[in-house]
C-alpha positions in Angstrom: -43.4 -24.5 -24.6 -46.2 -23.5 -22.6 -43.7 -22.6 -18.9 -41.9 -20.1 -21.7 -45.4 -18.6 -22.6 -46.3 -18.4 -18.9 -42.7 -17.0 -18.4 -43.2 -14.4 -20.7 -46.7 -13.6 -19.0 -45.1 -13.3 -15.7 -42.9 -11.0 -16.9 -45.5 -9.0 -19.0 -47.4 -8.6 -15.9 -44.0 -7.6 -13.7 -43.7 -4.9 -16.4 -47.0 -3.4 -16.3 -46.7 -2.9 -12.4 -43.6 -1.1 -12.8 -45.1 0.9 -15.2 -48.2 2.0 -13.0 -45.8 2.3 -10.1 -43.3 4.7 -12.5 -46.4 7.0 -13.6 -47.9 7.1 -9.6 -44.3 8.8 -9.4 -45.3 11.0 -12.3 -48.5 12.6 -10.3 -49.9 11.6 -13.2 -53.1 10.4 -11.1 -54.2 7.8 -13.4 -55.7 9.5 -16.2 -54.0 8.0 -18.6 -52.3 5.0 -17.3 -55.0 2.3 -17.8 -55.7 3.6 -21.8 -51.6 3.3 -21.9 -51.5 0.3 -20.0 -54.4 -1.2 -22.0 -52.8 -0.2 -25.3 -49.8 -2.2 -24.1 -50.9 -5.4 -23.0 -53.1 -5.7 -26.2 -50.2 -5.2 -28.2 -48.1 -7.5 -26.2 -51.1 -10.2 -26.0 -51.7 -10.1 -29.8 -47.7 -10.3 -30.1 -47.6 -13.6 -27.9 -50.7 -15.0 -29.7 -48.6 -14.7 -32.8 -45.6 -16.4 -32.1 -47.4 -19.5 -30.4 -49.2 -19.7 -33.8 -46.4 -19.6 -35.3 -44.8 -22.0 -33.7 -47.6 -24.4 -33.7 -47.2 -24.3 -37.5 -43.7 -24.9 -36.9 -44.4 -28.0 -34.5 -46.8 -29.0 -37.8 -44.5 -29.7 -40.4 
């Protein structure tokens, strides 16, 4: 359970560098990357924080 949460993590994190690599591309000169990139990982943290609750109740009954 817990090597597919860091899994998913890892691959979160490979995600976000491609992203920050993709908008260097863009010129975009970090202005709004790290609000975006923010934005994202909360999302995606608050996402993985609900399915391991969920499957701790799962693992419950």
């Amino acid at each position: 359970m817990l090597k597919g949460i860091r899994k998913i993590e890892h691959d979160l994190n490979n995600r976000l560098v491609d992203f920050v690599i993709w908008w260097s591309y863009l010129n975009d000169f970090r202005t709004n990357v790290f609000e975006k990139l923010k934005k994202i990982w909360l999302e995606a943290y608050a996402h993985i924080l609900d399915l391991y609750e969920r499957l701790k109740e799962w693992y419950k009954d």
